[in-house]
C-alpha distance (Angstrom), angle and dihedral (degrees) to the residues before:
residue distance angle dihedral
X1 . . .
X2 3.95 . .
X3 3.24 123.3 .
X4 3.67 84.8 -132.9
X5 4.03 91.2 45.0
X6 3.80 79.0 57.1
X7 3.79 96.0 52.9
X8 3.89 91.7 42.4
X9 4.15 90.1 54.4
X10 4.16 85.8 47.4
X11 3.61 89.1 50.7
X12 3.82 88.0 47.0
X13 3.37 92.0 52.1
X14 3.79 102.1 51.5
X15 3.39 96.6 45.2
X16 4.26 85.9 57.8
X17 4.07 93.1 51.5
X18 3.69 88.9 44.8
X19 3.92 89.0 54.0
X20 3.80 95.1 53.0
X21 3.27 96.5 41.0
X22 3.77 92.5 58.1
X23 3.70 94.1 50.4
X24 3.43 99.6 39.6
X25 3.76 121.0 86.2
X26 4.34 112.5 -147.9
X27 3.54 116.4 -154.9
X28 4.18 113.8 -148.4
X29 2.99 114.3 -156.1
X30 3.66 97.6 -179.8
X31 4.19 112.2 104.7
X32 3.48 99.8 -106.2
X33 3.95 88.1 -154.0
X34 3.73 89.7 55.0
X35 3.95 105.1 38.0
X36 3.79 110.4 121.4
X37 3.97 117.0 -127.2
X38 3.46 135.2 -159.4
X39 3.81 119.6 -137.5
X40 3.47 106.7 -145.3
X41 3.72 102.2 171.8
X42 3.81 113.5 51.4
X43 3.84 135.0 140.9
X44 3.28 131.9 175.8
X45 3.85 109.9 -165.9
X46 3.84 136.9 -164.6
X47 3.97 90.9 -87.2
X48 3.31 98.8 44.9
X49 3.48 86.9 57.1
X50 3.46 89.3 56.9
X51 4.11 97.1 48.1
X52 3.86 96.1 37.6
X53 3.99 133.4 34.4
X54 3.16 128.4 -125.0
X55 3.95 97.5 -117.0
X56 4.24 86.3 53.7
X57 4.13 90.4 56.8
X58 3.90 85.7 51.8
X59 3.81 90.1 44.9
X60 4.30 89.9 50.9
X61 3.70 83.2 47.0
X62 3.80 106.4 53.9
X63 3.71 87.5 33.6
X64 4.42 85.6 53.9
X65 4.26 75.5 56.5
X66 4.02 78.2 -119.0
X67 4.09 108.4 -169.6
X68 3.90 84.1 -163.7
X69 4.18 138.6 -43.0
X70 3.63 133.1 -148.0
X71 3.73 105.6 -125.9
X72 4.24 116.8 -170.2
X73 4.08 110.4 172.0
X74 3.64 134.0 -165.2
X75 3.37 94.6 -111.2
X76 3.79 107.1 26.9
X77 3.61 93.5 -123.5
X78 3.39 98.8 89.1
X79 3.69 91.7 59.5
X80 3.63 88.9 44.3
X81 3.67 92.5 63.3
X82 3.89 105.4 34.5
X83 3.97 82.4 52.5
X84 3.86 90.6 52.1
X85 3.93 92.3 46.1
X86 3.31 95.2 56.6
X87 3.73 120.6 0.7
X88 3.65 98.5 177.8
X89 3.96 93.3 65.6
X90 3.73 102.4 42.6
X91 3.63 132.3 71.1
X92 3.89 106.2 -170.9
X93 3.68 126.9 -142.7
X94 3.90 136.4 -176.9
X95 3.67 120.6 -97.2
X96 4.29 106.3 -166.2
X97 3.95 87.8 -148.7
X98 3.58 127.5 89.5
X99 3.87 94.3 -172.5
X100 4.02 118.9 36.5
X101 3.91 79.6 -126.8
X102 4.48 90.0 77.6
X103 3.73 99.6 79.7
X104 3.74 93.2 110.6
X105 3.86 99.6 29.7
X106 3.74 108.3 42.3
X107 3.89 91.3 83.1
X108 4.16 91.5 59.7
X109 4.29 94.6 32.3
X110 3.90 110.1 94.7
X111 4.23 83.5 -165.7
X112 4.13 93.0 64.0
X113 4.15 81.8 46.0
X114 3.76 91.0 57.1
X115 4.13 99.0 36.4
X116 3.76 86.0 55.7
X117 3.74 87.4 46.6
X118 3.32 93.1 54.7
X119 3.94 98.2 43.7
X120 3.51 84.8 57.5
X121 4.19 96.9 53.7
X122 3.91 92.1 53.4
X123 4.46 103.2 29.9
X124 3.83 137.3 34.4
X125 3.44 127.7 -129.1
X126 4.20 145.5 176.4
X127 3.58 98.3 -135.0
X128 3.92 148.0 15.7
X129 3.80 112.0 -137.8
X130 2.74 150.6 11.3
X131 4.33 74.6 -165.8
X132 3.27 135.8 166.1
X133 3.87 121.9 -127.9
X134 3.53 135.4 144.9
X135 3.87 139.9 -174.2
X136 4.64 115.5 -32.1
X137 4.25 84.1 -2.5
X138 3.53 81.7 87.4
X139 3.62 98.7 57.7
X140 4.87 88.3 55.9
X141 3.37 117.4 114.5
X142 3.88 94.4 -105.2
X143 3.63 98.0 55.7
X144 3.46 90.7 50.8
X145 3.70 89.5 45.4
X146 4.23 90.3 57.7
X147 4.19 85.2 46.1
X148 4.26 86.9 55.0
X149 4.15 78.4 47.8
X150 3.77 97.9 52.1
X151 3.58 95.0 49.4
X152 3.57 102.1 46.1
X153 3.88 93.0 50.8
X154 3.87 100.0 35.4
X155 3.77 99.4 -104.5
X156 3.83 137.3 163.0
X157 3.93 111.9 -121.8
X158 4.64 92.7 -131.1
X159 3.97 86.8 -167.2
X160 4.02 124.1 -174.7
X161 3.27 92.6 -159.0
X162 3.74 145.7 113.6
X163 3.79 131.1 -104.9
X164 4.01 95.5 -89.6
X165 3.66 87.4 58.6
X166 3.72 109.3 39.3
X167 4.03 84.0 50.9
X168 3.96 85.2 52.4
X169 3.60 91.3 46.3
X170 4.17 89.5 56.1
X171 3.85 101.0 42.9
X172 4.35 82.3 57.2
X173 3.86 81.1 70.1
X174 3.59 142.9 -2.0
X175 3.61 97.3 -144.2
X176 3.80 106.9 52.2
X177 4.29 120.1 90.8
X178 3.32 120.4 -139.3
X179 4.08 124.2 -150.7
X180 3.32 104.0 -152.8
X181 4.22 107.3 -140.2
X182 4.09 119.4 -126.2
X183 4.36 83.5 -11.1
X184 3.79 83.0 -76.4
X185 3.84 86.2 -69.5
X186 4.10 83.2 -86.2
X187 3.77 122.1 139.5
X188 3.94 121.9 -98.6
X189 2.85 97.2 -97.3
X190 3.77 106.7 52.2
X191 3.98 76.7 42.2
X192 3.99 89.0 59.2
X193 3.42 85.8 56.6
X194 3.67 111.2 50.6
X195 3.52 85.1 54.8
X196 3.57 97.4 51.7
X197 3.99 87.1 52.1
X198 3.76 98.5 47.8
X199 4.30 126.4 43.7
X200 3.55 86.1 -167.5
X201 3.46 102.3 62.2
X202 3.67 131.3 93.4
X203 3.83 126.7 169.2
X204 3.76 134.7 -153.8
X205 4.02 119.4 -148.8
X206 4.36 95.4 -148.1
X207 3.91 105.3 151.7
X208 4.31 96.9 20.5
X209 3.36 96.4 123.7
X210 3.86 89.5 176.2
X211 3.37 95.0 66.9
X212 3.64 100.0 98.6
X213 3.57 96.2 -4.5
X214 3.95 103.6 179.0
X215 3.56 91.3 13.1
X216 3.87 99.4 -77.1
X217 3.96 124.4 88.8
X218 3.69 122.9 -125.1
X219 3.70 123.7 -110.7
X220 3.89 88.8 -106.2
X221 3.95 103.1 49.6
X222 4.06 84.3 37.3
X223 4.25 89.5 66.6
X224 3.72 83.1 41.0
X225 3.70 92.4 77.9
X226 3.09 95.9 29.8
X227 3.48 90.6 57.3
X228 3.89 96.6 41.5
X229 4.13 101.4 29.3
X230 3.92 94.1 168.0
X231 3.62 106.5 32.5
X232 4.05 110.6 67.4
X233 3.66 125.1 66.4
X234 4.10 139.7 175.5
X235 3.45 131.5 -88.8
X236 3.79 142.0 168.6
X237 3.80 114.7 -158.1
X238 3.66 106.6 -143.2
X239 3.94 87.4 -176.5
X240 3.81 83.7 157.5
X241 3.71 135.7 40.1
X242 4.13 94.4 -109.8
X243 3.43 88.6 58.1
X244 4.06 97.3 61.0
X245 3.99 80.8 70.0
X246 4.34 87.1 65.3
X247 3.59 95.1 62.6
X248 3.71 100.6 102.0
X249 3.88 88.9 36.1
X250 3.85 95.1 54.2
X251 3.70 86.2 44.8
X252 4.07 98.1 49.4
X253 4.05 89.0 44.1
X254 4.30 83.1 47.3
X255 4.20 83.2 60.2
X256 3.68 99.5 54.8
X257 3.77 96.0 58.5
X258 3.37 99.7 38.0
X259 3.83 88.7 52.8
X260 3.78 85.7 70.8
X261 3.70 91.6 63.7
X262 3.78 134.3 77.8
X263 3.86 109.2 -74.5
X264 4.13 85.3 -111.2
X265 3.28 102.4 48.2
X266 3.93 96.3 46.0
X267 3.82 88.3 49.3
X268 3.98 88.6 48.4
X269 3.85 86.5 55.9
X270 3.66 104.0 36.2
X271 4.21 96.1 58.0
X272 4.15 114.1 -42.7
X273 4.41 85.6 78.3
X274 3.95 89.3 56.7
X275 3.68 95.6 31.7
X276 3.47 92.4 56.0
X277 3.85 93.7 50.3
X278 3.28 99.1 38.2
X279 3.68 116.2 27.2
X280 4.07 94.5 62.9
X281 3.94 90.0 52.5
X282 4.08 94.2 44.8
X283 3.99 85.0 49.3
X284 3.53 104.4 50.0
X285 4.08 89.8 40.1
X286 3.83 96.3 47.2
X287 4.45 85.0 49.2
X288 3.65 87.9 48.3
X289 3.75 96.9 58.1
X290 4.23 99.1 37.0
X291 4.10 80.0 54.5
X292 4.11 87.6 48.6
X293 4.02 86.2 47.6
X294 3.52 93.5 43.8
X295 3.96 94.5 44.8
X296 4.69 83.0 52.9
X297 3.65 84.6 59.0
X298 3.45 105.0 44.8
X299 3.61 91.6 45.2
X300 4.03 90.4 54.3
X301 3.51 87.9 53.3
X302 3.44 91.0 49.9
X303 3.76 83.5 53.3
X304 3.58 101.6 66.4
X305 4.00 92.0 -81.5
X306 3.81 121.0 150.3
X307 3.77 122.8 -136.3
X308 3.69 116.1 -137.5
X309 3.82 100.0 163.5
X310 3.56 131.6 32.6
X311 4.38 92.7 -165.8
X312 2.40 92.5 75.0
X313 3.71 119.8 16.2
X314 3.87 98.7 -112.1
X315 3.58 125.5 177.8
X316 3.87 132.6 -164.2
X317 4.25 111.9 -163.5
X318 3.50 115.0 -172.2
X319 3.82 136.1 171.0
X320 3.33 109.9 -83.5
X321 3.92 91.3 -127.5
X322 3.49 123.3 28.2
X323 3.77 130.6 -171.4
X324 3.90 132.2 -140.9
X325 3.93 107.0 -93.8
X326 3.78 97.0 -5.3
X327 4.03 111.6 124.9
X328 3.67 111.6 -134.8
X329 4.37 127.3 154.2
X330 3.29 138.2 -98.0
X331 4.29 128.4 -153.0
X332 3.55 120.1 -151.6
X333 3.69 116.7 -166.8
X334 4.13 125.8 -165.8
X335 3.70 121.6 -167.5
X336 3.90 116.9 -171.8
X337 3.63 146.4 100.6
X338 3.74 122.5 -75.0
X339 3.63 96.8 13.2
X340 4.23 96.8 144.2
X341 3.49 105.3 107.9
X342 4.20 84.7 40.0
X343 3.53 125.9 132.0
X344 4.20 135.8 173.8
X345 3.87 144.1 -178.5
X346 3.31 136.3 -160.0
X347 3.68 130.4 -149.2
X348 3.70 139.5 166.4
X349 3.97 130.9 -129.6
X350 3.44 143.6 168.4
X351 3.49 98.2 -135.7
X352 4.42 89.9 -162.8
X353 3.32 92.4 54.1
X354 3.96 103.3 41.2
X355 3.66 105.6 -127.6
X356 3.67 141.3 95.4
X357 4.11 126.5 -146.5
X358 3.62 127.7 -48.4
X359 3.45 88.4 -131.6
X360 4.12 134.7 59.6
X361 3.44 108.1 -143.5
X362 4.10 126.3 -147.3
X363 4.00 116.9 -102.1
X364 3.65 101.6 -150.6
X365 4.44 113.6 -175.5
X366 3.97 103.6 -132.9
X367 4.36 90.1 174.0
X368 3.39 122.5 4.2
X369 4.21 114.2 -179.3
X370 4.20 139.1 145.9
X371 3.61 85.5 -95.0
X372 3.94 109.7 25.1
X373 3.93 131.6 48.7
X374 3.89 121.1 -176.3
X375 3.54 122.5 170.0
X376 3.82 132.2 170.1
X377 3.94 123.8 -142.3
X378 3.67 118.2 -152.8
X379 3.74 138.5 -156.5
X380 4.41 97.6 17.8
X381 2.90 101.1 170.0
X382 4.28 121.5 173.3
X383 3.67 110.1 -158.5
X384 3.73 105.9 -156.4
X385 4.19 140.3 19.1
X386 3.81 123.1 -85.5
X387 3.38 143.3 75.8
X388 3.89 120.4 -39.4
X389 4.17 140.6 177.1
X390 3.88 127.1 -136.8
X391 3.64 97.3 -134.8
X392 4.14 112.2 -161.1
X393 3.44 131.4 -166.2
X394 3.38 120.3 -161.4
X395 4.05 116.3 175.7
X396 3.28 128.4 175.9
X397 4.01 133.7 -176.5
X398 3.68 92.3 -48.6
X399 3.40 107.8 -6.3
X400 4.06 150.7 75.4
X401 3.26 129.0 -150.9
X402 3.96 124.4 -164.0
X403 3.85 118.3 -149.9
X404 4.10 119.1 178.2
X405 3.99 131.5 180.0
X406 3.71 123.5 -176.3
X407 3.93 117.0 -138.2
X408 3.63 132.9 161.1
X409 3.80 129.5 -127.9
């Protein structure tokens, strides 16, 4: 058959689900106060940080009746601590910029290469993007670089990009999936389409404000999901910090059109598309590196390591000899959940006689992660014979936490 034959019978066929669906009348009878959505679209960048706390995005969230949201930042810290607040409603992915201002740089700047690098050594993620990337830019050694990257740690491609690129992005490897950003702001039915062409794609609708534009959905985006019931999914945008305040709204004006589809389809749209995507690739990612965690403090255990708190997991190594007035180090390793915004000490005393060290030694971070803490202390140094305790502190965001071991020198 033709290639035009073909296009003729896809024609044909569009123009018959846009016909039913305009004279038939779907009853929902999902709540539309009350239907969960998934946020697929969210960032939270270094100045929103700055204009809104981290407990106020969760509060927008839950209040949006969020299921879950995938949040990349410019930096990663935002992420970081959104994920660590509450870990049950975000699914992180890798932004490549460090500053929002990267969009059209971080495909030519061998730095952004080796800060995502880097991110992806020390935390786990879902996703790298959201990116920008349009047309040949796809085809630079970076971009193909961050395609290697997605593939060898089970990551979705979140591309801002148009269709040239995102079908560049695919041919680099047949096993990565690509979420196509705001639908590449195409039309539905160059949309239809893409999809059609490529199993692997997805695409989220974040800043399409005429999609359901006074809370009914054209004929045209209407045979859209019809078309493609599992492939497109929600999103906000909150590319600046006002818009983290339009969460809820997006999500309540989300309801009302999806109330005029069937009860499956609206539900496939509104979180089950990006939970299905998504949610098996955070899981198995976020196991992987708690059994990677886990495995660093076994093995210092293994290695002569005492154990002086069991929540969480924290580990005091030690020479195995140590001589009067002689400075030597000391690693303390935390495993756990949650442990970003982390710190501890160490310091010696000799709890009979009343005093600590002479000395305060250096606390230098060697890995710092949600799940992992390991920090080296320099220059202990214990000043006479007797019997002494390793005293840890280990605070976190409103609390302290007092470990002690007894040991004689």
């Amino acid at each position: 058959m033709s290639h035009f034959a073909n296009s003729v019978i896809v024609k044909l066929t569009r123009v018959a689900v846009l016909t039913a669906i305009t004279q038939v009348t779907v009853t929902n009878a999902i709540a539309s106060d009350t239907l969960p959505i998934a946020d697929a679209h969210v960032h939270y960048s270094h100045d929103s940080v700055e204009m809104t706390p981290p407990q106020r995005v969760i509060e927008l969230m839950r209040a949006a009746n969020l299921k879950f949201a995938l949040v990349s930042s410019s930096d990663d810290r935002g992420t970081q601590l959104l994920t660590e607040l509450a870990p049950e409603l975000i699914i992180p992915g890798l932004r490549p910029y460090r500053r929002r201002g990267e969009l059209n740089t971080w495909y030519t700047d061998e730095k952004a290469l080796a800060y995502t690098e880097r991110l992806l050594k020390t935390n786990r993620y879902a996703s790298i993007g959201e990116f920008h990337l349009y047309g040949d830019t796809a085809d630079l050694p970076i971009p193909k670089r961050i395609v290697e990257l997605a593939a060898q740690h089970n990551l979705v491609l979140h591309a801002h990009s148009d269709a040239e690129a995102v079908e560049k992005l695919l041919a680099q490897n047949s096993a990565v999936k690509v979420l196509w950003a705001h639908a590449g702001f195409d039309d539905p039915a160059t949309i239809s389409d893409m999809l059609s062409k490529h199993d692997r794609l997805w695409a989220d609708l974040a800043f399409r404000s005429e999609v359901g534009s006074g809370g009914s959905l054209s004929p045209e985006w209407a045979a859209l999901f019809h078309e493609h019931p599992q492939r497109l999914m929600l999103g906000t945008d909150t590319y600046t910090p006002e818009r983290m305040y339009f969460v809820p709204e997006h999500a309540a004006g989300a309801r009302t059109w999806l109330a005029t589809l069937p009860e499956e389809l609206a539900e496939n749209i509104a979180w089950k598309n990006a939970y299905n995507l998504l949610m098996p690739i955070w899981k198995e990612n976020n196991a992987a590196i708690q059994t990677e965690t886990e495995n660093q403090c076994t093995k210092a255990l293994q290695d002569n390591g005492i154990s002086i708190n069991d929540s969480p997991i924290t580990i005091v190594k030690a020479p195995e000899r140590i001589e009067v007035s002689e400075p030597f180090t000391v690693q303390i390793q935390v495993c756990g959940n949650n442990l970003l915004d982390n710190t501890v000490t160490l310091n010696a005393i000799m709890p009979a006689h009343g005093h600590g060290m002479n000395y305060a030694p250096d606390h230098l971070i060697v890995d710092h992660t949600q799940n992992y803490l390991n920090v080296e202390v320099k220059g202990v140094l214990l000043h006479m014979p007797g019997t002494w305790q390793w005293l840890v502190e280990h605070r976190s965001p409103g609390n302290l936490t007092t470990s002690k071991y007894d040991f004689t020198l």
